[in-house]
VOGU-3710 file (C-alpha; in Angstrom, 3 decimals, decimal comma):
1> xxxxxxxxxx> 0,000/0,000/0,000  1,300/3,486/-1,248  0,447/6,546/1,335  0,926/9,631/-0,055  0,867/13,020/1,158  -2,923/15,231/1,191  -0,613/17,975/-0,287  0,881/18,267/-3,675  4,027/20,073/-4,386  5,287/22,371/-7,522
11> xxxxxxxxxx> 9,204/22,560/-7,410  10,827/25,858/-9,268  13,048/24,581/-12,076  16,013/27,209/-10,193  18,916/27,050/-8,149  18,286/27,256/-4,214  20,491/31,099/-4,404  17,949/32,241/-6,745  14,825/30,987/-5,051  16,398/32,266/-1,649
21> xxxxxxxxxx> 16,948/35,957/-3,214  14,249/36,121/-4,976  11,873/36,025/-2,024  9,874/38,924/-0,643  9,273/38,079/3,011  12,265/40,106/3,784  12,591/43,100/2,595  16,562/44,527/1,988  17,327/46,100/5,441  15,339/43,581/8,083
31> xxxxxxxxxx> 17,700/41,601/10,032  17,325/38,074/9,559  20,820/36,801/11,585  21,368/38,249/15,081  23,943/38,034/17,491  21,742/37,400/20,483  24,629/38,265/22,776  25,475/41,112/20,664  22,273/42,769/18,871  24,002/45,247/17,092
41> xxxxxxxxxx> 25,852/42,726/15,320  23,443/41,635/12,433  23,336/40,601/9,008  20,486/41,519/6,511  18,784/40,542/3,459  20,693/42,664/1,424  23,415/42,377/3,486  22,994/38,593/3,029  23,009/38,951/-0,590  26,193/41,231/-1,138
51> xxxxxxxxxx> 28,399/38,928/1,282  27,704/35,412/-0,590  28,533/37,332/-3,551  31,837/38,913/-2,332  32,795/35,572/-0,376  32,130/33,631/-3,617  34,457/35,745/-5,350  36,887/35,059/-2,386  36,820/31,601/-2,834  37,264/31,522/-6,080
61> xxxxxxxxxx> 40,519/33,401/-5,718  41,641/30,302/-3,845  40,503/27,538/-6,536  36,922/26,888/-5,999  35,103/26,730/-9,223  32,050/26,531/-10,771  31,932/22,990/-12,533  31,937/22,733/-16,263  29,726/19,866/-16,737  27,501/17,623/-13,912
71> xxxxxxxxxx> 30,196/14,875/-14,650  33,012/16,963/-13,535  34,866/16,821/-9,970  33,344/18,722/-7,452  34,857/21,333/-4,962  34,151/20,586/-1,363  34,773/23,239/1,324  34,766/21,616/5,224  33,004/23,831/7,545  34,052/23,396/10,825
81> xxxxxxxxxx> 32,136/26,068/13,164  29,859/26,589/16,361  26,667/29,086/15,522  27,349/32,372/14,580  26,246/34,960/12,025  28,693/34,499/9,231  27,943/30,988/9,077  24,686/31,451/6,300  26,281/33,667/4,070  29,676/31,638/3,943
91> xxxxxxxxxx> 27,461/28,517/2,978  26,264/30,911/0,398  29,209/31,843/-0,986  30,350/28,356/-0,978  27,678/27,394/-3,103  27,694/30,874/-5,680  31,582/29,913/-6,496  31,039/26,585/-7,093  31,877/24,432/-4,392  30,255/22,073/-2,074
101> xxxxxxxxxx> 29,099/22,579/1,711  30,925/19,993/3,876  30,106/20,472/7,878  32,036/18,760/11,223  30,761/18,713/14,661  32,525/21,574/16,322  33,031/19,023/19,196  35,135/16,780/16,744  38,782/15,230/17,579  41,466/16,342/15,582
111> xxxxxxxxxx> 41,287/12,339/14,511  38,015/13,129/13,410  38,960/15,946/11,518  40,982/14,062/9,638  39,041/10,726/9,148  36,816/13,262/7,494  39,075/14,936/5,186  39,943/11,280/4,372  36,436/10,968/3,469  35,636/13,726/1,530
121> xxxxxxxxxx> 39,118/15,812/0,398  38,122/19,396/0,612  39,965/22,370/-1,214  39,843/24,180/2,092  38,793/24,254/5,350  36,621/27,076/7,375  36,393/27,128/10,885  36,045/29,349/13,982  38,627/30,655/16,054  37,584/28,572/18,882
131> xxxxxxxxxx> 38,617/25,393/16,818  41,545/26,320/15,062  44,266/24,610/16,949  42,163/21,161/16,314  41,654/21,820/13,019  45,239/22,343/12,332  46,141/19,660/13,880  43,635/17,350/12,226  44,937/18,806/9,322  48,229/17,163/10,010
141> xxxxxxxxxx> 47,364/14,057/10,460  45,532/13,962/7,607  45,933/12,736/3,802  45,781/16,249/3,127  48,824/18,169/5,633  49,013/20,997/3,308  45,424/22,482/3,343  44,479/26,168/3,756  42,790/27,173/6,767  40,434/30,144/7,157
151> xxxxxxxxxx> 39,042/31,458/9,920  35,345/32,790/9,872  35,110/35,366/12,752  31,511/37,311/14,128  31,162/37,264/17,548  31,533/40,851/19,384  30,704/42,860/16,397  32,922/41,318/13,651  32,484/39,620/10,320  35,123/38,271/8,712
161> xxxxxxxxxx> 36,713/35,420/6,325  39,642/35,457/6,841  42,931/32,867/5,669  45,694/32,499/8,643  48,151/34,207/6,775  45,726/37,313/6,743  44,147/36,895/3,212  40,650/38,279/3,286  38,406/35,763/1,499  35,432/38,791/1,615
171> xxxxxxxxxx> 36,722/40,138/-1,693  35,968/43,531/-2,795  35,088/41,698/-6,290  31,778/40,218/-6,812  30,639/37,379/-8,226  26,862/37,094/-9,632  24,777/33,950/-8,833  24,389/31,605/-11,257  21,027/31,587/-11,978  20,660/27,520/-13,073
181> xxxxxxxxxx> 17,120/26,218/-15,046  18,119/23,341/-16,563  16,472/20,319/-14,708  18,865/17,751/-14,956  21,281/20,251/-13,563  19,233/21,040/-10,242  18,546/17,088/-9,834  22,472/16,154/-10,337  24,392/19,564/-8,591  25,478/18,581/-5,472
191> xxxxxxxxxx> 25,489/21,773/-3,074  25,358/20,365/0,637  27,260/16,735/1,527  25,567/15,757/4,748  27,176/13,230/6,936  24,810/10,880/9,132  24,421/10,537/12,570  26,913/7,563/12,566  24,256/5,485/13,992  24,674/2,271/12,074
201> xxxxxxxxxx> 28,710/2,890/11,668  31,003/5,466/11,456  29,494/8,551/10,123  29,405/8,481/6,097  29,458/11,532/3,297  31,847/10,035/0,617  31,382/12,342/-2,488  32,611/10,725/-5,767  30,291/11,290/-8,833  32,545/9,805/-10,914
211> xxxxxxxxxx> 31,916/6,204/-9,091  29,160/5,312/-7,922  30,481/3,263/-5,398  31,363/5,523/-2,863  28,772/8,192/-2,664  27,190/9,526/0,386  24,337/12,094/1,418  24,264/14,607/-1,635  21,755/17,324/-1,476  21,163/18,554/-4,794
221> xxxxxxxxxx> 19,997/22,101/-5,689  16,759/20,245/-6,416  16,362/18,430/-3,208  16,901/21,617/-1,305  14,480/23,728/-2,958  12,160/21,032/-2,522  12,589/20,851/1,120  12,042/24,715/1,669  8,917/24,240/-1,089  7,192/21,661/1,669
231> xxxxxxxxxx> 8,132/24,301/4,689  6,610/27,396/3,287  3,586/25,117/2,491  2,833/24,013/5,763  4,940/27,036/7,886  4,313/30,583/6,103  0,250/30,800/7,460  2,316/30,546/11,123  4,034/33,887/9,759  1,155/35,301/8,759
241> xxxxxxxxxx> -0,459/34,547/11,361  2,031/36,478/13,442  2,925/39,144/11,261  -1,346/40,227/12,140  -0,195/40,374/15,470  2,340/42,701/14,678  4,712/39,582/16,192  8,231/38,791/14,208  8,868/34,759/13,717  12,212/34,449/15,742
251> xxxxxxxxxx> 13,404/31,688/17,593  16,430/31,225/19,198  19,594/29,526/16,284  20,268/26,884/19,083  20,006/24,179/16,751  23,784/22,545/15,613  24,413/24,203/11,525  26,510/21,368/11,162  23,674/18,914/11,449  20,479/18,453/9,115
261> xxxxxxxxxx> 18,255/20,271/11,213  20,000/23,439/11,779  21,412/23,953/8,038  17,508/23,370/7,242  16,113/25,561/9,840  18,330/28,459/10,836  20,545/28,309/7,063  17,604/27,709/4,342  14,528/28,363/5,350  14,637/31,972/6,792
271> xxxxxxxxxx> 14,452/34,279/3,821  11,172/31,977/2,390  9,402/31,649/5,956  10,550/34,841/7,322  12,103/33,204/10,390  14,307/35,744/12,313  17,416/33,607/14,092  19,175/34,734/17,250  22,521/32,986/17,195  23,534/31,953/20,144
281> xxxxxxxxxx> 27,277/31,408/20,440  28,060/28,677/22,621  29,805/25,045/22,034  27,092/23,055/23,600  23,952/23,769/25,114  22,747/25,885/28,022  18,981/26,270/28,932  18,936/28,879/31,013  20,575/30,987/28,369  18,436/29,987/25,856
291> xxxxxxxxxx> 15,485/30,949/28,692  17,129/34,433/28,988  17,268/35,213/25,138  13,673/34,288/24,503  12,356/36,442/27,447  14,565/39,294/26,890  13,869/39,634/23,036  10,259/38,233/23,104  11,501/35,449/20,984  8,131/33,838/19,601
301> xxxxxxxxxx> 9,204/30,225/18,267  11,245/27,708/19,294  12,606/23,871/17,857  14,567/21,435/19,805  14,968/18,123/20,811  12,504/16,064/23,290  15,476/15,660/26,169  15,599/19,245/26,056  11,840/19,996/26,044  11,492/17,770/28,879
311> xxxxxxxxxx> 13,471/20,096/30,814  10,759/22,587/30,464  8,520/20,076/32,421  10,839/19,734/35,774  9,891/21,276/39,278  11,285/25,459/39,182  11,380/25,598/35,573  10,547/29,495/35,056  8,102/29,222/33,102  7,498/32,836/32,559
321> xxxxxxxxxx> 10,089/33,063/30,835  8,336/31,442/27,213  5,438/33,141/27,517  6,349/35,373/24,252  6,126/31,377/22,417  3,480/30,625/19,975  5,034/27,825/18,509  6,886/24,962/19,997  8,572/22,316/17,567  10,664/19,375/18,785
331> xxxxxxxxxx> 12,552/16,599/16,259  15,372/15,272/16,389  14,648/11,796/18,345  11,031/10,001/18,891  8,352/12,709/21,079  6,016/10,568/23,627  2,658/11,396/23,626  3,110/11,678/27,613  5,920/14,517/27,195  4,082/16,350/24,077
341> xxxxxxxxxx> 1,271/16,685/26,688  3,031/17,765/29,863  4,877/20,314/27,765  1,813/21,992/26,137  0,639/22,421/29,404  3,615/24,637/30,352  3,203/26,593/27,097  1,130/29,889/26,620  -0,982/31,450/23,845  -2,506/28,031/23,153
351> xxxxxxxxxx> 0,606/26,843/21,813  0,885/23,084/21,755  4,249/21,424/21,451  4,663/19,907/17,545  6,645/17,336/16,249  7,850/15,880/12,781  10,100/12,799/11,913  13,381/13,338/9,439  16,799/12,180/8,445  19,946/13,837/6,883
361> xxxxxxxxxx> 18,510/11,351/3,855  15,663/13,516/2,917  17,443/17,141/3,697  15,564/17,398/7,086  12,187/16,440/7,004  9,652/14,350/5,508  6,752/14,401/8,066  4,797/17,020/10,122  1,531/18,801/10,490  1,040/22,249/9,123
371> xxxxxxxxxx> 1,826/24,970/12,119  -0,573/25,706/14,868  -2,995/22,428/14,013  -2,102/21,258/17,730  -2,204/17,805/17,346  -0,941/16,090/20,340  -1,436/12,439/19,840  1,855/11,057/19,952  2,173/10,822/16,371  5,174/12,627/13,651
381> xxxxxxxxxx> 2,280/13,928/11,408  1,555/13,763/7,830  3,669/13,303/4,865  5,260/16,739/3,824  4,034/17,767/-0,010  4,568/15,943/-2,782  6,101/12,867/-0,524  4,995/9,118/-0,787  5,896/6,179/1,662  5,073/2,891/2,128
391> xxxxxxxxxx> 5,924/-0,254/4,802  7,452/-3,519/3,934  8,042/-6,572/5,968  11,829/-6,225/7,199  12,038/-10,184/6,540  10,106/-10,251/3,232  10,397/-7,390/1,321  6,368/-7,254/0,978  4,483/-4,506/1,218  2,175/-4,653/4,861
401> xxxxxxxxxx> -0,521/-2,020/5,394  -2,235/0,162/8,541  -1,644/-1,109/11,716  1,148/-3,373/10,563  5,353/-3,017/11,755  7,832/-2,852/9,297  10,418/-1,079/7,849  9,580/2,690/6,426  10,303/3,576/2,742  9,931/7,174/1,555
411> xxxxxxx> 10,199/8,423/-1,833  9,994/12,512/-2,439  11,853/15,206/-4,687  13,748/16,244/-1,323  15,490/12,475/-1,344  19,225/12,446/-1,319  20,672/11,778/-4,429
//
């Protein structure tokens, strides 16, 4: 049995620059990345636009190139980085000059710095000054001991690229987005390679499109665009919604950019959805300051895991704190009905606590309910637009319908290549 999605979907035949920029939710000077620590430090749309376009030109000063044909080797810049500002628009720039978006915990080893380069040989790595002595040394004792570092810099007040021998990679030159319509093109241009949890192994993101028997998670142009084409379908009435209220959609950019979710949520979908992210600059996670950013700048939306939403259930939790929320997502890792519950009971302006179920595989997500339907039965929701799934028997292969176990298979525009 086939289940398929109530919604259809229409993908854009263009490149996911072009459908960013061409968006009107934001107009040129609204912020859209904020230094929650450090308001003043902010990056608009326009903004936005004129550094991926100067950082692409940067990069392409140091070798990254546009490829000639979809056949051709690929590019791939590793991205090594907690949260900050800078980190959007040098993804964008990765992607106008050419290259590929490669991301590392910023928790890794220097061993698994270099297990990764192993994996995927980047032209360069980017990473924040907090991490540079790993990198470097993971650098070393890699395949690869003779690869650039730069240094990507915004916390109090700054933005900047920069190489460690001072080379500014935010060149005064800019280079124009490639505006790409041919189909075959946006299905077979790899712009993100997304490496899995590591839960059945050590983590994989292999890209070799000259073999196919090496390849990892490659997000296409196409699979991207699709992803943010499902988002806006089921998340832009939430804006609206808001924007009546004369309310922003902001949440606070706690989740990882290195991982699925957070590339998704706090990289791509802001200038379609008009979310509004308040970076947070910290190496791993801290509640209470997460508490403190959303009460002091009346953040209204929030998405995190379930072992961090069941914090917001435990005795003293200041719950006064959220009451600016009016919409709670969590993902990540399976939601109990039991939690969803006790959590939507802490929440204000009828906000209920949502959920949706996703993989690296299928760019973030492939299942939720359209915002503020409040829902709380346990399950992960519908089937995003335009996305089809069916169960098979895990011993058989066969097909088993509604009510059955087995083994989920999803098929979408948003799939991997």
């Amino acid at each position: 049995m086939i289940f398929k999605s109530p919604y259809s979907l229409t993908v854009p035949n263009v490149d996911y620059l072009t459908y960013l920029f061409t968006s009107g939710v934001f107009r040129p000077d609204d912020k859209i990345w904020i230094e929650a620590d450090e308001p003043t430090n902010f990056i608009t749309r326009a903004r936005a636009e004129e550094l991926a376009k100067r950082i692409g030109a940067g990069l392409q000063s140091q070798g990254i190139s546009r490829p000639q044909n979809e056949s051709a080797d690929r590019c791939i810049v590793l991205l090594v980085s907690e949260n900050q500002i800078m980190t959007p628009v040098t993804m964008y720039g990765i992607v106008n000059a050419g290259g590929v978006v490669c991301t590392a915990p910023v928790q890794a080893s220097s061993f698994e710095i270099a297990r990764q380069i192993k994996s995927c040989a980047p032209k360069l790595v980017i990473c924040s000054p907090s991490v540079v002595e790993t990198v470097v040394q993971g650098i070393k004792e890699s395949v690869l001991p003779e690869l650039k570092v730069a240094v990507m810099t915004s916390a109090q007040g700054k933005q900047e690229l920069k190489l460690q021998d001072g080379t500014n990679l935010i060149s005064e030159k800019t280079l124009e987005f490639e505006r790409i319509t041919n189909q075959e093109a946006l299905k077979k241009r790899v712009i993100f390679l997304g490496y899995s949890s590591g839960t059945t192994g050590v983590p994989k993101g292999s890209l070799s499109l000259r073999s196919r028997a090496d390849v990892g998670v490659q997000l296409t142009h196409r699979n991207v665009v699709a992803q943010i084409c499902q988002w806006e379908h089921h998340f832009l009435p939430l804006h609206n919604r808001l924007k009546a209220k004369g309310l922003q959609t902001s949440l606070p950019g706690v989740l990882p950019t290195f991982h699925a979710g957070g590339i998704c949520v706090h990289i791509s979908l802001p200038m379609r959805i008009g979310l509004q992210i308040w970076f947070m600059h910290f190496p791993r996670f801290d509640l209470t300051h997460m508490l403190n950013i959303i009460e002091k700048h009346k953040l209204t939306c929030v998405f995190h895991s379930p072992p961090v939403f069941l914090l917001f259930t435990q005795p003293g939790f200041p719950r006064e704190k959220i009451k600016t929320i009016h919409y709670a997502m969590s993902g990540a890792a399976p939601l109990s009905k039991s939690l969803q519950e006790r959590v939507t009971e802490v929440l204000y302006n009828g906000t209920k606590l949502e959920t949706n179920w996703g993989m690296t595989e299928v760019v973030a997500v492939a299942t939720m309910l359209p915002s503020g339907e409040g829902v709380t039965d346990g399950s992960v929701g519908t089937l995003l637009p335009g996305m089809e799934a069916k169960l098979v028997d895990t011993v058989t292969g066969k097909e088993v319908g509604v009510g059955d176990r087995g083994e989920l298979l999803i098929k979408g525009t948003s799939i991997c290549r």
